[in-house]
VEXLO-210170 format. One record per residue (C-alpha): residue in one letter; x, y, z. Coordinates in steps of 0.25 Angstrom, whole numbers, plus 5000, padded with zeros to 4 digits. Each point is the difference from the previous one (the first is absolute). Layout:
<nodes>
aXYZ/...
</nodes>
This chain:
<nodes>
x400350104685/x498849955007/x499549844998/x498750064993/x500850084989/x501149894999/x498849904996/x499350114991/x501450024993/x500049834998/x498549994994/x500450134990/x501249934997/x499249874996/x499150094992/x501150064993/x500549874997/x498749954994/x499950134991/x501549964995/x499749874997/x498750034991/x500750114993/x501349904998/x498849904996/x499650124989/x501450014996/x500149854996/x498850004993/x500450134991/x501449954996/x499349874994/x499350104990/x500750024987/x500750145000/x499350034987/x498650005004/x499350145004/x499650055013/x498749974998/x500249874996/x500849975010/x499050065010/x499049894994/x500749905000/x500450035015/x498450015003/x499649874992/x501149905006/x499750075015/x498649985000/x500449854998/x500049955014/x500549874999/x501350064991/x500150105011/x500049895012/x501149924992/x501050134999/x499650045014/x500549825002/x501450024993/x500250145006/x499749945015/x501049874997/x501050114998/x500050055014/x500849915010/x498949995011/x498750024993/x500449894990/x500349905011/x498550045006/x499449984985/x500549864999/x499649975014/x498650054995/x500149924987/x500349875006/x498849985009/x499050034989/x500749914990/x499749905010/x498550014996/x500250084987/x500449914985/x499950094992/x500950064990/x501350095004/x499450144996/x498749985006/x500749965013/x500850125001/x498950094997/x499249935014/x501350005006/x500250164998/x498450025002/x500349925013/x501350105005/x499350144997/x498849965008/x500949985012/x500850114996/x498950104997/x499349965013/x501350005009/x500250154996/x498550045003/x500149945013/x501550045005/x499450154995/x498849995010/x500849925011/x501050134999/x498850105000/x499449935013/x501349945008/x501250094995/x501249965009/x500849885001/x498949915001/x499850044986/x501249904995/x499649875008/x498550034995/x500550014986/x500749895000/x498949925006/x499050024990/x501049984989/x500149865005/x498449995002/x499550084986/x501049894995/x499549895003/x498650055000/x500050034985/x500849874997/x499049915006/x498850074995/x500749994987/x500249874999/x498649965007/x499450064989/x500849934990/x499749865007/x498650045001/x499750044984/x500849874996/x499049925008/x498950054994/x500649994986/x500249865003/x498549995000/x499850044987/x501349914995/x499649865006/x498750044994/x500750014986/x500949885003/x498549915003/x499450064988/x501349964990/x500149875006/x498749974996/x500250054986/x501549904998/x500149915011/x501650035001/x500750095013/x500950044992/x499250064989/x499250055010/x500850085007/x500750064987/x498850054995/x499850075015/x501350065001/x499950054986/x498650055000/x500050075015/x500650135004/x500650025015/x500749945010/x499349875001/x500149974986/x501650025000/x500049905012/x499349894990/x501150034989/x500949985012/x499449865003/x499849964984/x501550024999/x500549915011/x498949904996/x500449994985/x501650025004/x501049884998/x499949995014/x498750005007/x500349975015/x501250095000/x499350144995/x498849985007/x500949975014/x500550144995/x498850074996/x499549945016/x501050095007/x499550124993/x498449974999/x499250115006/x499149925007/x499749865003/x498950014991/x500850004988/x500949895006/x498849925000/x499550034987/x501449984994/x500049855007/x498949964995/x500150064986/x501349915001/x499449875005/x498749994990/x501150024988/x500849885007/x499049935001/x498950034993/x498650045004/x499049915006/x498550025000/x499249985013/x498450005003/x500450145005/x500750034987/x501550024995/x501049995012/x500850134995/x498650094999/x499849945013/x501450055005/x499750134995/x498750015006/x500749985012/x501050104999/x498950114996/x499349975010/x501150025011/x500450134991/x498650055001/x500249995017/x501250054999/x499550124994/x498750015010/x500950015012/x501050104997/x498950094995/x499349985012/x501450005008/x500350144993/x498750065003/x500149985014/x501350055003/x499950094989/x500750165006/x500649945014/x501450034996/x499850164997/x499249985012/x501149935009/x501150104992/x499350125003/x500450035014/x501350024995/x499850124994/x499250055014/x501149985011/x500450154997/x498950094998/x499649915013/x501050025008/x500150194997/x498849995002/x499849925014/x501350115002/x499250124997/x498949985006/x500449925011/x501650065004/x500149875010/x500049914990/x501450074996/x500649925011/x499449864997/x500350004986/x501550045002/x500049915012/x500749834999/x498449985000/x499950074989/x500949964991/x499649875003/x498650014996/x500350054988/x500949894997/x498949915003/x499050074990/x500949984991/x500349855003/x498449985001/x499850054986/x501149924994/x499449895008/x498650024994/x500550034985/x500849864999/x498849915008/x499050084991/x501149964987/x500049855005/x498450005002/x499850064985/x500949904995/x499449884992/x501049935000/x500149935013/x501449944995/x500950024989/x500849875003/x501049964992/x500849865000/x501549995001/x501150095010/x500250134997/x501150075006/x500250155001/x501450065000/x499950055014/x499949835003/x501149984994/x500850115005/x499749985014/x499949834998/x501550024996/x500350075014/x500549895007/x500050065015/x498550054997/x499749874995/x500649915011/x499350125011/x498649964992/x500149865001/x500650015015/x498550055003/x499049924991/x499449865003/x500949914998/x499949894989/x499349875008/x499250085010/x498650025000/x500050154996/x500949974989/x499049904994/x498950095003/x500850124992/x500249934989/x498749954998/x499350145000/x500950044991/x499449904991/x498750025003/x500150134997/x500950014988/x501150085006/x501150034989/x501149985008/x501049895007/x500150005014/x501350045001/x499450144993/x499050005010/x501049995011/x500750114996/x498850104996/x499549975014/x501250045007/x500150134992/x498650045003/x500249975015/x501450104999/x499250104990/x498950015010/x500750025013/x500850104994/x499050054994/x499250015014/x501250065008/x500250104989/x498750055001/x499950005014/x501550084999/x499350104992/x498950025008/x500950065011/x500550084991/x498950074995/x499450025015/x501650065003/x499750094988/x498750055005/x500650015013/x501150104996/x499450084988/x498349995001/x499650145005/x499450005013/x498450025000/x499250045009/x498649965007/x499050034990/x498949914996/x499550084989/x500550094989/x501550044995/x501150075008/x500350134992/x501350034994/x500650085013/x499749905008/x500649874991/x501150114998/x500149985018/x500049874998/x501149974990/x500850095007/x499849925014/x500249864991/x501450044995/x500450065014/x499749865005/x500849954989/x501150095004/x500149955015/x499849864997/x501150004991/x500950105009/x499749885011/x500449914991/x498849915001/x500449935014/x499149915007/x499850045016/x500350174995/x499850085013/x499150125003/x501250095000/x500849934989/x498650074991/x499850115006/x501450054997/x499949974985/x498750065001/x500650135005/x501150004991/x499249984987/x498950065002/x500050144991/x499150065010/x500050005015/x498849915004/x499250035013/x499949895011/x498849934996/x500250014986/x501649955003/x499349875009/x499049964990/x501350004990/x500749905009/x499049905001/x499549994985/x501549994996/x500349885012/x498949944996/x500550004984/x501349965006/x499349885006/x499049954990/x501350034989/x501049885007/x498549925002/x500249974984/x500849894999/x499649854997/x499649915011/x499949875002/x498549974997/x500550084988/x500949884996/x499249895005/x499050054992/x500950014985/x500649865003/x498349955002/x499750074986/x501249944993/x499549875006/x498750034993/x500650044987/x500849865003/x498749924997/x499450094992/x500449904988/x499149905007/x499050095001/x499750014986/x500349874996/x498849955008/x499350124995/x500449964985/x499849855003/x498450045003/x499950104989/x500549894990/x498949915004/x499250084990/x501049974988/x500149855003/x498749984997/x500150094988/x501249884997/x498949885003/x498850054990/x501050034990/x500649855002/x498649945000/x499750074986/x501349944996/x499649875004/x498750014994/x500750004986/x501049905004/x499049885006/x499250014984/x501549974995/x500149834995/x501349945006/x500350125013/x500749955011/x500150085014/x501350034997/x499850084988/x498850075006/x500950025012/x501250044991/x498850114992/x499650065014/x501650045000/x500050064988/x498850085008/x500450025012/x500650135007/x499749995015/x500149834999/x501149994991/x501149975010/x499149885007/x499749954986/x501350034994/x500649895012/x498849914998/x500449984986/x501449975003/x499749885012/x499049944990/x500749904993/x500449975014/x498549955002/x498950094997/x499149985014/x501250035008/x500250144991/x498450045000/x500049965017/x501350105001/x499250104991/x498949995010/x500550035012/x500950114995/x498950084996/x498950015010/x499050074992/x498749915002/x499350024984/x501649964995/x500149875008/x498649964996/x500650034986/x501149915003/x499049905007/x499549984987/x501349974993/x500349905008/x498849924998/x500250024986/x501349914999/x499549894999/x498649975007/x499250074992/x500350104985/x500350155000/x498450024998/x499449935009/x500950055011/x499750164996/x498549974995/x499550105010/x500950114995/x499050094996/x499150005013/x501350035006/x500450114990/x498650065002/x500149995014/x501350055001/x499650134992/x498850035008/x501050005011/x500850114996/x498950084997/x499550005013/x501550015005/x500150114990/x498850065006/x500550005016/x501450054996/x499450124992/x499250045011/x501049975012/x501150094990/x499050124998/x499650015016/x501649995002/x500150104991/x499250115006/x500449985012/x501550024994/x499750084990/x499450125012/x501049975010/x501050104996/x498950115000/x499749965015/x501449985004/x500250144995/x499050075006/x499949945012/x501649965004/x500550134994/x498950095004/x498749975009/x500949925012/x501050105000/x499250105002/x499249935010/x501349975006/x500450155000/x498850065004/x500149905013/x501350055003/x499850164996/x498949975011/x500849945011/x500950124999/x499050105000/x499549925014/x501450015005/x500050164998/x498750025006/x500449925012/x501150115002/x499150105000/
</nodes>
């Protein structure tokens, strides 16, 4: 059985399988009906509960938890939108189901045209890859436009919140009316927020509600909400400080909304454009085959195959960039260690470990110190000892990985060596089936005398001539019989040629190096990214600070005590300065200062020193909002460059595969061939 019927029996199989499962589906459903109903009410009933969706999504839930591996895929999909998603359990599961028939629905259309246009084994690894893509493609469109709807809803909330502040004065009563009045995702997120604040227990729920906020938005509007009711509201020449706060936080909302539209318009179809060549590599490559029958020998050729492995890498390449320039997230940081179970399996290997530790920085040098400073600086989740290890494997994973490849590349030229038919010097058109007959007939005969010579390195003239005689079915004249000899001595020899060399080696042992500092790599690339959410961190502290400066009796240490309760990228730093400042509070502010070298934070901490004792809390901040305002005409100009540096990036990334495709897998090659088709028909006119 040919590969082509095999992988047709599979889909017919799948289909078959998804007929079963709706006629099981049908079943369940019927014996839940009383037995002493009629048919047609029976029918009625059946036609009135299915044309509820949302009844139909949650059976198609409990059916799917059911099945071993799709119910381990649901809960995967279930966890990442409950992230950004409060609502109730059924409504949950519904989004959840929505969320897996998309992919699944889409995964089907596409393995059927990825069969009809590339049938062959190339099929599976294609399939496979746009399984992983369509997945995460849908998933993240998902939950984009889930954060985007509850940032406009937020609009209309905080507008709601103002307008009932106004009417009683009180958070609390405020919020309550919202949560209760309001429909949506927002409005679950303020019951979320009135239940910590009005819990026996303020701090601890709203550390909790914290670690599951959406956004930082609601983090900040949850912080405030908190302080104004521990402290009451003060009222200022520019009006109540919490209507101020959530002036600011709509004003940030409403950017934050202008820049991921404009984001999404820009880059809007650059990842079906980046995707698409992988459907094209076949119906590229019979027809490059067809029309021009030299290609045949590039695209079965070492060359070859790696140029199509390079398209492949290219458009994976462009996917993932394209993914990380659409995120709008430049971080999703995370205080605290978190430790996977492969850390601790391989952490527990003592000879891995001690092999790790031999080739890392040692503690005291230079490069240590610098190590474990950019880890800092760039929020890395792991110790150093898991870094040591990680490195390692990715030095052993990638040489391997490297030699393997190279292993298999001789591999494949061997195979094309021993069982590619033998073409001959047209440029143009298709051999016809007599003479592709010839020439599979002269492959396998080489076959047969390479083998009966047992593949020696060095074979004589004679030593081939002889198997010739004896294997060949027909006798063949002298000229005929010499040709014969040469194209087999030279199979012989470019046969043993296959094997790794040493540049081969040197080369895997310099990737491996590189995968070795690849950890490096993107923590200085993460380190700049996070630039971006450190002053996220700085204008929500100044908002906080301009609540807490109103407040009679505030010491530094409980405004530095409050921006912990805030923090998520500072939290550590502040965390430490809190606990050295009994020891002398100058000495804890000067050690938070230099351990943080982000210029707007240190003229925060500037200011906190000047206020412990020279001079109060409101005359050392009583530019904040010049520097507020400043500060946010920053970003949107920051804003602005990054939009426009990420969409030209993302053209240019976007059409690379295209290019790559057409021009690495066809245009060169070709161009390459036709140079070499016309040196041989210079050689043959030289003869003459």
């Amino acid at each position: 059985m040919s590969i082509k019927w095999l992988l047709l029996l599979v889909i017919g199989i799948c289909a078959s399988g998804l007929l079963i499962t709706l006629m099981m589906l049908q079943l369940i459903r019927r014996k839940e009906t009383a037995a002493a109903y009629a048919a047609a009410n029976v029918i009625s009933i059946y036609g009135r509960r299915y044309r509820d969706w949302g009844s139909l999504l949650l059976q198609a839930y409990q059916l799917g938890m059911k099945i071993p591996l799709l119910s381990t895929y649901i809960m995967q999909v279930k966890k990442r939108i409950s992230y950004r998603y409060a609502r109730d359990e059924p409504t949950l599961r519904k989004l959840t189901m929505t969320v897996v028939l998309i992919i699944v629905g889409g995964y089907g259309a596409v393995s059927a045209v990825l069969f009809w246009l590339q049938p062959g084994t190339s099929f599976i690894v294609l399939s496979i890859l746009c399984a992983v893509v369509l997945n995460s493609l849908v998933v993240d469109m998902c939950l984009s436009r889930l954060e985007k709807k509850l940032l406009v809803q937020m609009l209309d909330l905080f507008a709601d919140v103002r307008h009932r502040y106004h009417q009683h004065g009180m958070v609390e009563e405020a919020l309550y009316e919202v949560s209760e009045a309001a429909s949506g995702e927002a409005a679950e997120q303020v019951r979320l927020i009135y239940e910590a604040l009005t819990s026996p227990d303020p701090n601890e729920a709203l550390e909790r509600y914290y670690e599951v906020a959406p956004n930082r938005f609601l983090k900040g509007f949850a912080g405030i909400s908190y302080m104004v009711m521990e402290f009451g509201d003060k009222d200022k020449k520019q009006g109540s400080i919490y209507l101020q706060g959530l002036g600011n936080l709509t004003q940030e909302i409403h950017l934050e909304i202008l820049r991921r539209e404009r984001l999404d318009y820009l880059l809007q179809g650059l990842n079906v454009i980046a995707l698409a060549p992988v459907l094209f590599t076949g119906p590229i490559e019979r027809w490059a085959k067809v029309s021009f029958p030299t290609m045949d020998e590039f695209y079965r050729s070492k060359l070859g195959f790696v140029t199509k492995i390079s398209i492949y890498v290219i458009i994976i390449a462009a996917y993932l960039l394209l993914q990380r320039l659409q995120s709008y997230e430049e971080t999703r940081y995370r205080s605290g260690y978190k430790q996977s179970r492969l850390d601790r399996f391989l952490y527990k290997q003592l000879f891995l470990r001690k092999i790790a530790v031999l080739f890392a920085p040692k503690p005291g040098s230079v490069q240590y110190h610098q190590t474990i400073r950019l880890m800092r600086e760039s929020s890395t989740e792991l110790k150093y000892e898991w870094l040591a290890v990680r490195r390692l494997l990715l030095f052993i994973s990638c040489t391997v990985l490297t030699t393997g490849f190279f292993l298999l590349l001789h591999q494949v030229e061997r195979n094309h060596i021993l069982h590619d038919p033998i073409r001959d010097d047209r440029m143009f058109g298709t051999m016809s089936e007599a003479d592709l007959k010839a020439a599979e007939d002269m492959t396998a005969l080489d076959a047969l005398v390479m083998e009966h010579v047992r593949m020696k390195a060095g074979t004589s003239y004679k030593d081939v001539s002889n198997a010739l005689t004896q294997l060949a079915p027909v006798q063949l004249d002298q000229d005929t019989q010499a040709a014969a000899i040469k194209r087999i001595t030279e199979k012989i020899e470019a046969y043993n040629n296959q094997y790794l060399r040493w540049w081969g080696v040197v080369l895997a042992i310099a990737i491996g190096v590189g995968g070795y500092y690849v950890p490096i790599w993107l923590m200085l690339f993460q380190r700049k990214m996070r630039r971006l959410d450190m002053r996220h961190e700085i204008y929500q502290f100044q908002t906080v600070i301009s609540i807490l400066r109103e407040m009679d009796r505030m010491s530094v240490e409980e405004i530095v005590e409050w921006l912990n309760r805030f923090a998520v990228i500072f939290k550590r730093p502040l965390q430490k300065c809190l606990l050295h400042f009994e020891h002398g509070p100058e000495d804890a502010l000067e050690q938070l200062k230099e351990e943080v070298g982000l210029p707007e934070f240190q003229r925060l901490i500037d200011k906190l020193r000047l206020a412990l004792g020279k001079i109060s809390i409101r005359e050392a901040f009583d530019d904040l909002e010049s520097m507020m305002s400043f500060y946010f005409e920053q970003r949107k100009q920051e804003y602005s460059k990054i939009i426009d540096i990420k969409a030209g990036w993302g053209r240019t990334i976007g059409f690379t595969p295209m290019y790559a495709l057409i021009f690495l897998y066809l245009v060169i090659p070709l161009v390459g061939m036709s140079f070499v088709q016309m040196n041989t028909y210079y050689e043959q006119i030289q003869r003459l």
